[in-house]
N, C-alpha and C positions, 0 to 999 in steps of 0.2 A: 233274633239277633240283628241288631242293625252294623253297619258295616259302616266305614269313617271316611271318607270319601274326601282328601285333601285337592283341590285345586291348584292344579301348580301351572306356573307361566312361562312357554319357553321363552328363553334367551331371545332377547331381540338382537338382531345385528347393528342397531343405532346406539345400545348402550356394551360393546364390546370394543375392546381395544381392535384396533385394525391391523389385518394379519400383513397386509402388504407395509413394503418400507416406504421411508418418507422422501418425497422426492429428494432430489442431490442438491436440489438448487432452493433449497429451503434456507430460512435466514439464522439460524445458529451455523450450519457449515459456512455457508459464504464467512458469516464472521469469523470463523474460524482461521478460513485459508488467509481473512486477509489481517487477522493478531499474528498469523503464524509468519506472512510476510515481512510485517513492518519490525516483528522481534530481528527476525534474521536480518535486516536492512539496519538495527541499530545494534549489533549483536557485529555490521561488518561480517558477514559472512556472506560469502558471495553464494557459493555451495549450496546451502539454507534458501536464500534468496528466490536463486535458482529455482528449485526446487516446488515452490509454488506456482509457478509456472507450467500452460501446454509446452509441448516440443514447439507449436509452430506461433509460438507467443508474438504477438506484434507491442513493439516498445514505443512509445512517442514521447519523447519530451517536447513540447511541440516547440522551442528555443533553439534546441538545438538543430545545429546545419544539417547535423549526419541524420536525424530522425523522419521518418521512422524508422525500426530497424527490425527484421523479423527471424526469430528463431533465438535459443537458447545461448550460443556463442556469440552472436552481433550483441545481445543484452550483458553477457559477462564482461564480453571488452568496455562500455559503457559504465557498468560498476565499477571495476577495478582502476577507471581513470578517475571517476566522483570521490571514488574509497580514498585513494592516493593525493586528489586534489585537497577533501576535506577528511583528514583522518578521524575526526572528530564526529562527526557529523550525527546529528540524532534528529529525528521528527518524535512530535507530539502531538497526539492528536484533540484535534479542537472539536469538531463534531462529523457522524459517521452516520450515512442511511445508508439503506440497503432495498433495492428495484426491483423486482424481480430475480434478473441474473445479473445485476449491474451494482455495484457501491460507487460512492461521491462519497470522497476523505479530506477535510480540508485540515491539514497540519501544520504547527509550527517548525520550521526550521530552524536548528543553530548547529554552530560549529567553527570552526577556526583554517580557514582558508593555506596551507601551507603551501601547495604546488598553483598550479593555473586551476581557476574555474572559470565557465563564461568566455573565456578566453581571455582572463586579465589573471597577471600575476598577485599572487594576494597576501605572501610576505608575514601569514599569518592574522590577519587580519578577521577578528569575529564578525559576524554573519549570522542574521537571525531573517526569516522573510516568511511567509504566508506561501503556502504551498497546496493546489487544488488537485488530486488526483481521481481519477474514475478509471473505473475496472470494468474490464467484461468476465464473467465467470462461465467456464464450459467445464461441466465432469468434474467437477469439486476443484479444479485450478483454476489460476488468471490467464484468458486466453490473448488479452489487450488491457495495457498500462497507459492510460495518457495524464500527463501532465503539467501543468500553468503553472508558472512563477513571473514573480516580476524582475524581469531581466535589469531592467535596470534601476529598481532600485536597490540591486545587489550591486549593481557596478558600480553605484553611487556608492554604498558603504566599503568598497574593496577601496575606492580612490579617495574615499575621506581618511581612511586609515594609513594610506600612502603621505599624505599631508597633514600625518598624527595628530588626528579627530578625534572626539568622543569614541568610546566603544558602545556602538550599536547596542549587543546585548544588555547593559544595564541601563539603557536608558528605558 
């Protein structure tokens, strides 16, 4: 009688799925956190906003007098004055990499100016500008927010609007 003697091959661990998880700071979560911010930031939700955020988040717009600012409340105050200045306001994004733990977001802005922004009053005045943010990500949040605009070539369209100009946006 001969016997059938199959040759078989264990498992290797180079073709097995990997049992541990995948780092936190891998590039679909950062994307994530940061779809999940920009929704809530054009959603106007402060809460939302919030919420993508560490507790000890450092904010910089780097324009503004008052920045940086650090922590979850100095950041609400700041929204809720942008919210209130441009009720409108929505980004869109133009292009998006992702660093390590770091994104660079260069978006469009627009929106229609009703209360002060920049510290000029804007009487409603539309508002479109190029907007460069970079993130730092800790622990699946944004632990640092900074970001570029061109100060004055919004005060330039807040004050051509004042001396009823073209409207920026459709041009």
């Amino acid at each position: 009688m001969s016997e059938s003697h199959e040759r078989t091959t264990p498992p290797s661990i180079f073709n097995q799925p990997s049992a541990l998880p995948r780092p936190i700071n891998d590039r679909e979560r950062i994307m994530d956190i940061i779809e999940r911010h920009f929704a809530a930031e054009n959603s106007h939700d402060v809460a939302a906003t919030l919420a993508t955020y560490t507790e000890d988040v450092v904010w910089d717009d780097v324009g503004h007098p008052a920045c940086p600012v650090h922590g979850k409340r100095a950041v609400a105050e700041i929204y809720e004055g942008i919210m209130d200045g441009i009720p409108d306001l929505h980004l869109e994004s133009v292009v998006r990499f992702v660093c390590a733990d770091h994104v660079v977001d260069e978006s469009i802005a627009t929106g229609h100016v009703r209360g002060s922004f920049i510290g000029i009053e804007g009487g409603g005045a539309p508002i479109r500008f190029r907007i460069l943010h970079v993130f730092d990500i800790r622990d699946g949040l944004i632990s640092r927010e900074q970001a570029w605009f061109d100060t004055a070539g919004v005060a330039r369209q807040l004050e051509s609007h004042a001396r009823g100009a073209a409207d920026p946006i459709s041009q």
